[in-house]
C-alpha positions as CSV (number, residue, x, y, z in Angstrom):
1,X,98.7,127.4,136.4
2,X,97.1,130.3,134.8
3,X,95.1,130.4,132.0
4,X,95.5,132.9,128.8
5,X,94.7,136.7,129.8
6,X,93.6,137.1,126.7
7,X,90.5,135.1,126.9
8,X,89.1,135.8,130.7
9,X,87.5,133.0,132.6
10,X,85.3,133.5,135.2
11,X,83.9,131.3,138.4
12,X,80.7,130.6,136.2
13,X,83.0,129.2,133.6
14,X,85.8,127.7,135.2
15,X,82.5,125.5,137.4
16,X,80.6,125.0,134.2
17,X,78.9,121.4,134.5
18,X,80.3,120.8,137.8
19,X,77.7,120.0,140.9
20,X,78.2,121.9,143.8
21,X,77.1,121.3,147.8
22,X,77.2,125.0,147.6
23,X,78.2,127.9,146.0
24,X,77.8,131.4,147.9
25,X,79.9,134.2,145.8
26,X,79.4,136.0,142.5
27,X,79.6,133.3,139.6
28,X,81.0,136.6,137.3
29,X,84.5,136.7,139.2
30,X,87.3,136.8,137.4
31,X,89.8,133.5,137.4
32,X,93.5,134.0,137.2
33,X,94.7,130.5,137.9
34,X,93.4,126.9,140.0
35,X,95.6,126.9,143.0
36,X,97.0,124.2,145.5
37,X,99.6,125.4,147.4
38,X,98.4,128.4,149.3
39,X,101.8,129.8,149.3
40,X,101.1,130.1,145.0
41,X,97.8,132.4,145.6
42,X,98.2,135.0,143.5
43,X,94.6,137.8,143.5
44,X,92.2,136.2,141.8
45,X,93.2,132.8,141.9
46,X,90.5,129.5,143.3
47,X,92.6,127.9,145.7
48,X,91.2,124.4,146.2
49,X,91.7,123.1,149.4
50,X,93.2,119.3,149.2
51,X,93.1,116.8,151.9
52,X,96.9,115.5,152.3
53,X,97.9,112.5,154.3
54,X,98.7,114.4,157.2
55,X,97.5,118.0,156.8
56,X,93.5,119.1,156.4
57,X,93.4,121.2,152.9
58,X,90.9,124.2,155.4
59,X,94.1,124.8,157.7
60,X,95.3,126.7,155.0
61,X,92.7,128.7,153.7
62,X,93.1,131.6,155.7
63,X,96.4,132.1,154.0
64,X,94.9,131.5,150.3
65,X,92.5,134.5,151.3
66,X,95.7,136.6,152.8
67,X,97.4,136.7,149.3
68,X,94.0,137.2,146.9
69,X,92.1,134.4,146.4
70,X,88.9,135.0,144.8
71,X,86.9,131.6,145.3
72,X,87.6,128.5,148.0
73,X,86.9,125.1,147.1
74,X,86.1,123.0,150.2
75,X,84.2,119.6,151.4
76,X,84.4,121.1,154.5
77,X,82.6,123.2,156.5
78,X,83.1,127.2,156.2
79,X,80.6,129.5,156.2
80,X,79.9,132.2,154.1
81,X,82.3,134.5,153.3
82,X,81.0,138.7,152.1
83,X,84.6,139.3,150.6
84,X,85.1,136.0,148.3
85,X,83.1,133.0,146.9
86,X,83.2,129.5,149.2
87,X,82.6,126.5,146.9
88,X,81.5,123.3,148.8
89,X,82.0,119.9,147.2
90,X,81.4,116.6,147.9
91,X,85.2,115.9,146.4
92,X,87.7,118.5,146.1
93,X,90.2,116.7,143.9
94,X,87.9,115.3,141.0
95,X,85.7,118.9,141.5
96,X,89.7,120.4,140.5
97,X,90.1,118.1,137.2
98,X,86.8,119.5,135.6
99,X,87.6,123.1,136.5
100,X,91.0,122.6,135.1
101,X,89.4,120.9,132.2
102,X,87.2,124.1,131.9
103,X,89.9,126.7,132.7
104,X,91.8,125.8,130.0
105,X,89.1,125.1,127.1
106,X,89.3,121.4,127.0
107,X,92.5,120.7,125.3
108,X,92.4,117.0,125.8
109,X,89.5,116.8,123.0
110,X,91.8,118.2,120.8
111,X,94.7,115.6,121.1
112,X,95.1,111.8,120.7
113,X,96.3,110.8,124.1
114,X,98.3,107.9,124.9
115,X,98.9,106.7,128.3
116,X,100.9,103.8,129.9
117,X,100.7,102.5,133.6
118,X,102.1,99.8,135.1
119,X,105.1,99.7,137.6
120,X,107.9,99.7,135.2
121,X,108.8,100.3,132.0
122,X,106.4,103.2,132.0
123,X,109.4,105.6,131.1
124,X,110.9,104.2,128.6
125,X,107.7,103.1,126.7
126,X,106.3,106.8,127.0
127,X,109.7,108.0,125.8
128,X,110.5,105.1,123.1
129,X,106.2,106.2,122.1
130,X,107.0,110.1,122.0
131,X,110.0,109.3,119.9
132,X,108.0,107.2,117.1
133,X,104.8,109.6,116.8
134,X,107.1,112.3,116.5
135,X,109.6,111.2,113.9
136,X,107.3,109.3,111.8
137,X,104.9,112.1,111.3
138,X,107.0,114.8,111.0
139,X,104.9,116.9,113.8
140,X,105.0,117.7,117.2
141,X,103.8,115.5,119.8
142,X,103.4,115.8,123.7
143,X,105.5,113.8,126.2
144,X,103.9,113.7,130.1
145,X,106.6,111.3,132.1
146,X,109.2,111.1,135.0
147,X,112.6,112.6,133.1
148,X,110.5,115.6,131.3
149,X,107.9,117.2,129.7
150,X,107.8,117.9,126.3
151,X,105.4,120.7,125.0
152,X,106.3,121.1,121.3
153,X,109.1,122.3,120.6
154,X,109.7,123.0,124.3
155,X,111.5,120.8,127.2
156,X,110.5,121.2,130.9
157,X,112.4,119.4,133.3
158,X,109.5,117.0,135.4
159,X,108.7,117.6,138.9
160,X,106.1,114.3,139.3
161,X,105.9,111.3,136.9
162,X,102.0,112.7,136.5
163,X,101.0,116.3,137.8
164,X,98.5,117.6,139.1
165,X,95.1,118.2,136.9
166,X,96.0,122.1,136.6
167,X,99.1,121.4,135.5
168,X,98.2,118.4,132.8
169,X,95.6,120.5,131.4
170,X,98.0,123.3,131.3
171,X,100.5,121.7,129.5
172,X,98.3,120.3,127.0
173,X,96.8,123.4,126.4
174,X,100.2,124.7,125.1
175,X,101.3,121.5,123.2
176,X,97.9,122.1,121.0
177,X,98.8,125.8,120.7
178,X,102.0,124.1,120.0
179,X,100.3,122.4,116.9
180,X,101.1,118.8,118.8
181,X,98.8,115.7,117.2
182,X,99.0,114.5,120.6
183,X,100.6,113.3,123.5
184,X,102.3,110.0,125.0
185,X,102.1,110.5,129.1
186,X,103.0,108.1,132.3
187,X,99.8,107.3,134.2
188,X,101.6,106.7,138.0
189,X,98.8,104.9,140.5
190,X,99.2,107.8,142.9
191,X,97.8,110.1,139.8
192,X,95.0,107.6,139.3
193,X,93.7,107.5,143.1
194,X,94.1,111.2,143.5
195,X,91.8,111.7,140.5
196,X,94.7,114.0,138.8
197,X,93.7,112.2,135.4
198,X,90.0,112.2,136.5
199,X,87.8,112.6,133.1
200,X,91.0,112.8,130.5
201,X,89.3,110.4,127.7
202,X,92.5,108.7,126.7
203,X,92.6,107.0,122.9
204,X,94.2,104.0,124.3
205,X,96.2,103.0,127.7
206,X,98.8,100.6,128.2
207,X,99.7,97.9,131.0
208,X,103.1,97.1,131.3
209,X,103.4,95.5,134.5
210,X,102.8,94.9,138.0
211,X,105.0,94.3,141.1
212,X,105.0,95.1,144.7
213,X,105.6,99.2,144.5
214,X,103.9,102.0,146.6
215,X,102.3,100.0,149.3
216,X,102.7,102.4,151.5
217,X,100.1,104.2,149.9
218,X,98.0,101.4,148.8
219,X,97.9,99.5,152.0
220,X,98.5,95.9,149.5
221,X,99.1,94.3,146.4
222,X,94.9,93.8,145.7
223,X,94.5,97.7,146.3
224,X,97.3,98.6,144.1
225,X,96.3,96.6,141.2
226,X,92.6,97.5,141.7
227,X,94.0,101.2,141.3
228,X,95.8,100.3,138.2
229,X,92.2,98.5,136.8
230,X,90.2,100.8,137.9
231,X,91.8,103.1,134.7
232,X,90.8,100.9,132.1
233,X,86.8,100.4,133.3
234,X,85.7,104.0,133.0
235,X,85.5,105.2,136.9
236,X,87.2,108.0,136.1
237,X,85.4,109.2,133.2
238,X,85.4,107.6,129.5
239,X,87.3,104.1,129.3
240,X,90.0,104.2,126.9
241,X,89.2,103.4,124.0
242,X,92.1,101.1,123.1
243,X,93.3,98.7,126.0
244,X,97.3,97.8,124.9
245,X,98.2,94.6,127.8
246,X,101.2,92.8,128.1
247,X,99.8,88.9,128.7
248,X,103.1,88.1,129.8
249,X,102.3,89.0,132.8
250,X,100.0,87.5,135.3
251,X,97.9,90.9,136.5
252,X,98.2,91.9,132.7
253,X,96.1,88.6,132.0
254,X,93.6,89.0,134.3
255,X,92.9,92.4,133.5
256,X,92.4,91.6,129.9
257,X,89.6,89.6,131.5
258,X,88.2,92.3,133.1
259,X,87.7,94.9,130.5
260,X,84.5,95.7,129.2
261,X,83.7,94.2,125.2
262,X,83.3,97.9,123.7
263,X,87.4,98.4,125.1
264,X,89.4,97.2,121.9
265,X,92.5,94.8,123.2
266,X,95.4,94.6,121.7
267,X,97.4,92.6,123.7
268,X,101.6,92.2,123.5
269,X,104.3,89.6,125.1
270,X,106.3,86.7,123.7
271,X,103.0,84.5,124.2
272,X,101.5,82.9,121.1
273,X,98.3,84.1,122.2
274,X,99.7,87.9,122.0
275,X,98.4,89.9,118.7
276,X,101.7,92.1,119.0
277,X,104.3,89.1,119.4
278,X,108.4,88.8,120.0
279,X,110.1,85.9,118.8
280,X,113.7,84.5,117.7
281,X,114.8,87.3,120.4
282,X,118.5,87.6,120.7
283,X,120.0,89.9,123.6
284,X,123.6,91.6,123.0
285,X,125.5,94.1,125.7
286,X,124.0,97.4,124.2
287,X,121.3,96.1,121.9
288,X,118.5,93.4,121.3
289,X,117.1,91.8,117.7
290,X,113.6,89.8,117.6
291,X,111.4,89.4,115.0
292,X,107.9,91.2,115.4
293,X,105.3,90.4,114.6
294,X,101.1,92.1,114.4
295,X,97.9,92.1,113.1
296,X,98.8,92.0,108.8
297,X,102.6,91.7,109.2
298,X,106.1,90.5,110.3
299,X,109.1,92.3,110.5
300,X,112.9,92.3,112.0
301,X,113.7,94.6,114.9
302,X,116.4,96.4,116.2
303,X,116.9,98.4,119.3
304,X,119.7,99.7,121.5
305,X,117.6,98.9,124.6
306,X,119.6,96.0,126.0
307,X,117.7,93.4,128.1
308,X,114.6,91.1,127.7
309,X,112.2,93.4,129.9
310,X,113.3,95.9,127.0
311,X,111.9,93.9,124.4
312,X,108.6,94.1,126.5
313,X,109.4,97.7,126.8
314,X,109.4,97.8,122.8
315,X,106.6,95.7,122.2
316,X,104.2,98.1,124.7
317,X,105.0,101.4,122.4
318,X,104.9,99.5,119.0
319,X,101.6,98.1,120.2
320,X,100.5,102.0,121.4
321,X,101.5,103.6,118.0
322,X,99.7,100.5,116.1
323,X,96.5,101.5,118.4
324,X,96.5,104.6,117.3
325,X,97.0,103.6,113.5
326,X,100.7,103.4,113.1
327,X,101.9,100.3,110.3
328,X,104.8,99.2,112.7
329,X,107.0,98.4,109.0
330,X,107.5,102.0,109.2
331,X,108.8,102.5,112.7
332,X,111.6,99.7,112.8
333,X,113.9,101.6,111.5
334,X,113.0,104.1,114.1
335,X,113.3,101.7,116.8
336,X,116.7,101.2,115.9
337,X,118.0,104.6,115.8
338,X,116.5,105.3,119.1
339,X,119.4,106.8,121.0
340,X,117.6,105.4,124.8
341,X,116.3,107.2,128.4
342,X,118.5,108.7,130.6
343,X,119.3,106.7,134.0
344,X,117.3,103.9,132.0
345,X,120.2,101.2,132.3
346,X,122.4,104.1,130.8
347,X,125.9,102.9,129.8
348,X,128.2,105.7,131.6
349,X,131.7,105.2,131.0
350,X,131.9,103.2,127.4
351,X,135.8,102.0,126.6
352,X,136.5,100.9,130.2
353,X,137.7,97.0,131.0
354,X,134.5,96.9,132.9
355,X,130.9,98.3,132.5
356,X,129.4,100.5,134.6
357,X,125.5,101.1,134.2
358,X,123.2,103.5,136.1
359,X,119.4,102.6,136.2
360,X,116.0,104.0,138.0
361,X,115.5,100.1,139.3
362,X,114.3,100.6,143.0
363,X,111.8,97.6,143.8
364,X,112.7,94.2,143.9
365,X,111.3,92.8,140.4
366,X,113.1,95.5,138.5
367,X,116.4,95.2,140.6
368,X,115.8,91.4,139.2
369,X,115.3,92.1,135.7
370,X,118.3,94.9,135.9
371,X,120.2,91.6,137.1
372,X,118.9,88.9,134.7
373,X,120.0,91.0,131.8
374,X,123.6,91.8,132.9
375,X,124.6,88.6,134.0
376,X,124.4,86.3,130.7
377,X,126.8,89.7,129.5
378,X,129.7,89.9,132.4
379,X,132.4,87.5,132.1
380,X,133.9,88.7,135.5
381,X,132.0,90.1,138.6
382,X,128.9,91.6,139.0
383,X,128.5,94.4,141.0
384,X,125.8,96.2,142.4
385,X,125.6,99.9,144.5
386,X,121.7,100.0,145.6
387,X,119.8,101.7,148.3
388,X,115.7,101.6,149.6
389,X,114.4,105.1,149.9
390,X,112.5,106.4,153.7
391,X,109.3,106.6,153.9
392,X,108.2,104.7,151.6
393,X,106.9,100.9,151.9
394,X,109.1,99.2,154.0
395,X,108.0,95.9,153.2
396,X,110.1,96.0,149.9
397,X,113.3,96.7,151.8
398,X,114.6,93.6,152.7
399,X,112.9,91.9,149.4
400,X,115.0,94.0,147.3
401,X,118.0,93.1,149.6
402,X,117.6,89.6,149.2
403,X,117.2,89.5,145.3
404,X,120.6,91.8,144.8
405,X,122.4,88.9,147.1
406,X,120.8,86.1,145.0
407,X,122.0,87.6,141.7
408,X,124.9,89.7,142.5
409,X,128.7,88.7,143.4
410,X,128.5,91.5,145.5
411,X,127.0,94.8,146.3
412,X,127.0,98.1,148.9
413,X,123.7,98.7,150.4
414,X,123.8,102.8,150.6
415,X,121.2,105.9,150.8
416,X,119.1,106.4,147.9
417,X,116.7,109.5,149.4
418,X,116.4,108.6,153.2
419,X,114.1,111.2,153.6
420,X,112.9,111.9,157.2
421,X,113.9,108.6,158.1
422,X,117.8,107.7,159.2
423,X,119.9,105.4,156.9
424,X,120.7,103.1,159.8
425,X,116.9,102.7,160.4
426,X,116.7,102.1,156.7
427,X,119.5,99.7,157.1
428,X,118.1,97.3,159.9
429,X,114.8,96.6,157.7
430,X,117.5,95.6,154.2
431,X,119.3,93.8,157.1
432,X,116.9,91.0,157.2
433,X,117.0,90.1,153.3
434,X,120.7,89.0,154.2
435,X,121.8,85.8,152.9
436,X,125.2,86.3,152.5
437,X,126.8,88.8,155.0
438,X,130.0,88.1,153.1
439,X,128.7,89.3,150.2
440,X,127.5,92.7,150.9
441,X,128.8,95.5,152.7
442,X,126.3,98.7,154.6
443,X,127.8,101.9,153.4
444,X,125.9,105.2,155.0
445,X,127.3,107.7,152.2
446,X,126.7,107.3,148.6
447,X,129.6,109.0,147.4
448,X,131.2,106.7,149.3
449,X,129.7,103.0,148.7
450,X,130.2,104.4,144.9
451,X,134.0,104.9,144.9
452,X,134.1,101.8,147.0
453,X,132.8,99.8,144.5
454,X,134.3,101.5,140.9
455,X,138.1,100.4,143.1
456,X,136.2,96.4,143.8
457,X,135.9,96.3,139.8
458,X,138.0,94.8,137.6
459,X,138.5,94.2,133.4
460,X,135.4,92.5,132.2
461,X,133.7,93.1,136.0
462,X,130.0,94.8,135.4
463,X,128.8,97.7,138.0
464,X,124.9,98.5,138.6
465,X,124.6,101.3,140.4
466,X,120.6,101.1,140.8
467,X,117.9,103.3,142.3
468,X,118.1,106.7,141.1
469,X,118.4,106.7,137.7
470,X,118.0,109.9,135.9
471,X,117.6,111.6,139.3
472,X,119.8,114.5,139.9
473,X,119.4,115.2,143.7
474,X,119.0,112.8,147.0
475,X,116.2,113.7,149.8
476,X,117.2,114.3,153.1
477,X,114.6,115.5,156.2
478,X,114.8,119.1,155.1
479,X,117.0,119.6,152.5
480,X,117.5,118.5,148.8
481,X,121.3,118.4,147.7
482,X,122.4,117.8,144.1
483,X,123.5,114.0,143.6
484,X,123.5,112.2,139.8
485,X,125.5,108.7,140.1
486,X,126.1,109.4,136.7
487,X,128.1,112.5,137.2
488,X,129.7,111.1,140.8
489,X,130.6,108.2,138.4
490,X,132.4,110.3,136.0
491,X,133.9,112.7,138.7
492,X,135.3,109.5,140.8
493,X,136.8,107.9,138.0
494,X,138.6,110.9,137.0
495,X,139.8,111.5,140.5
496,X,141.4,108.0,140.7
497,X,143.1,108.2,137.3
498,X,144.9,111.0,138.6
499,X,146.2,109.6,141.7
500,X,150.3,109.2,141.8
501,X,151.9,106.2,143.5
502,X,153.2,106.0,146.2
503,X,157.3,105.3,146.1
């Protein structure tokens, strides 16, 4: 992302503050943009060369140099270079969050910032958050998360639930030229290992949740949450400053333990113990009532949000706004006019004798929360179309598998994004969470275990068709194609209404 031509940055600026190995170049070089991708590199870009998983960032800096580059960023071992500046680091990704911190004049000083991590419920708190800051003061305010990013009066459609540190900095640059207050974003555990929100000073930072997710990454539950802590005790720069923790939940408690005194709580569940509290809660098809209650007051709520992970859901972005000085008596009326998150248990096809909903749940804890909150509402069957993505942790697989069997009637295992990895070898890890084998049918094409399933329904039948969410396209080894369930929902439906019988 490149920075405004109207105010030129140079190497000296852009590495302000930053310690260096080495730094062999002129520091008056002009800065265009902090580069990743060498196949971006535009002249006069500093193209920072990342370790991947499987690729050494220095196999590509020839190419950065090809199309321009002015300065390389390296841990590794170069050499000195008479046509552009080499930059040696000790760590190439956190050395990239305070240049793009520099490059872009420190925006994040100039904005309350309000994060949320957790494994679920981040998208829909940061949504539900964006939604109350906004309305209730009458201003702009930033929106960082998985469905979109929201830069004042501006929409971008989101490539990463967190992006990269050029790219957050970028963005928040434009929401303060923008006039935003400040900015609700999803903190994912990839963004905190890879240092993407390395020094970013957050006003306060929620916990949601934690379930097995992403240990494919993490290598184990201990790591992950460790990941997720590590956020909340200032190893990547100034603790928040605010600590918002569901006590509901069992890593959310010992967390709370964990934090150091000068990090405010404020914690939120249905526990006695929690200082933002839901009680009396009453759970409806398409909408939820509790009565709240905080720190100085008590009051009734209302929210289209269906579901008792929902109420959580509420609770976290109530407890956010009251962090950063929101009375929540003048956001429940906002709560309730809250029209919802796309693919976030989105109810497709209203008027139907059955319901069909499409929701992002794609581990085994949300799959069983999905599940929990239909079943008390379907007086008939429910259904369920679900799917594991490739290469990603495998160990989740046939977990998920087993907890669609336990609280399903009965369901089509399909492809959510295989990835590089076949459907059928997908298939033989779900295989072993089988309980039933009568209850579940392996259905390679999407399109397919879909239509299946909308003819297997029936008046006051309920249909989940889980894993994708507000996702638009499925992943195959080398190609993208367009896929929404919602859209194949709607499509499917209106195929079968137009079928004629047959004499």
């Amino acid at each position: 992302m490149s920075a405004d031509t109207r105010n030129p940055t140079t190497l000296r600026d852009v590495f302000a503050d930053i310690t260096t190995l080495e730094f062999s170049g002129d520091r008056k070089t002009p800065v265009t943009g902090l580069i990743t991708d060498s196949r971006r590199v535009v002249p006069g870009s500093v193209f920072f060369a990342i370790a991947g998983l499987k690729t050494k960032g220095e196999l590509f800096i020839e190419e950065a140099i090809s199309r321009g580059a002015s300065a390389i960023v390296t841990a590794g071992e170069t050499g000195k270079s008479p046509q552009i500046a080499i930059i040696r680091v000790d760590d190439v990704r956190k050395t990239l969050a305070g240049a793009a911190r520099n490059f872009f004049g420190h925006p994040e000083k100039k904005l309350r910032l309000l994060g949320i991590t957790g494994t679920n419920g981040k998208t829909t708190v940061s949504t539900l958050l964006h939604y109350l800051m906004r309305t209730a003061n009458g201003k702009p305010w930033g929106l960082l998360g998985t469905v979109r990013y929201e830069i004042g009066n501006r929409t971008i459609p989101s490539h990463k639930t967190t992006p990269e540190s050029p790219d957050i900095y970028g963005m928040m640059a434009q929401m303060v030229a923008a006039g935003c207050e400040g900015a609700a974003m999803e903190i994912s555990s990839h963004a905190i290992a890879q240092a993407r929100t390395e020094g970013l000073g957050l006003f306060a930072l929620a916990f949601t949740n934690l379930s097995r997710d992403h240990i494919d990454y993490h290598g184990d539950m201990e790591s992950y949450f460790q990941v997720k802590a590590s956020a909340f005790l200032g190893k990547h720069g100034p603790p928040p400053q605010y600590a918002v923790i569901n006590i509901d939940d069992e890593a959310g408690r010992r967390l709370a333990g964990m934090l150091p005194p000068e990090t405010k709580i404020i914690s939120f569940g249905t526990s006695p113990e929690a200082a933002v509290r839901a009680t009396n809660i009453r759970l409806m098809p398409d909408a939820g009532t509790f009565t709240l209650a905080w720190p100085g007051g008590t009051g009734e709520v209302r929210t289209t949000l269906p579901g008792h992970y929902n109420v959580s859901n509420v609770l976290c972005a109530l407890a956010l706004a009251f962090a950063a000085g929101k009375n929540p008596a003048n956001l429940l009326e906002l709560v309730a006019a809250f029209p919802g998150v796309p693919g976030r248990m989105e109810h497709v096809t209203p008027g139907l004798p059955y319901n069909i909903y499409v929701d992002y749940a794609h581990t085994d804890d949300a799959l069983a929360n999905a599940l929990a909150m239909l079943r008390p509402i379907t007086p008939g069957k429910l259904l369920v179309v679900f799917g594991c993505g490739g290469n990603r942790d495998r160990g989740k697989r046939p977990k998920m598998t087993e907890t669609v069997q336990r609280l399903a009637d009965f369901s089509w295992a399909t492809a959510d994004n295989p990835r590089r990895e076949t459907v059928e070898a997908i298939f033989d890890d779900m295989r072993a969470g089988v309980i039933a084998p009568e209850k579940i049918a392996f259905v390679n094409d999407r399109r397919r275990a879909i239509s299946l399933a909308l003819d297997a329904a029936g008046p006051g039948d309920c249909l989940l068709i889980a894993g994708k969410g507000h996702e638009n396209y499925q992943e195959f080894a080398d190609v993208t194609v367009p896929f929404d369930d919602r859209q194949v929902t709607r499509e499917l439906l209106a195929l079968k209404q137009c079928r004629v019988p047959m004499p």
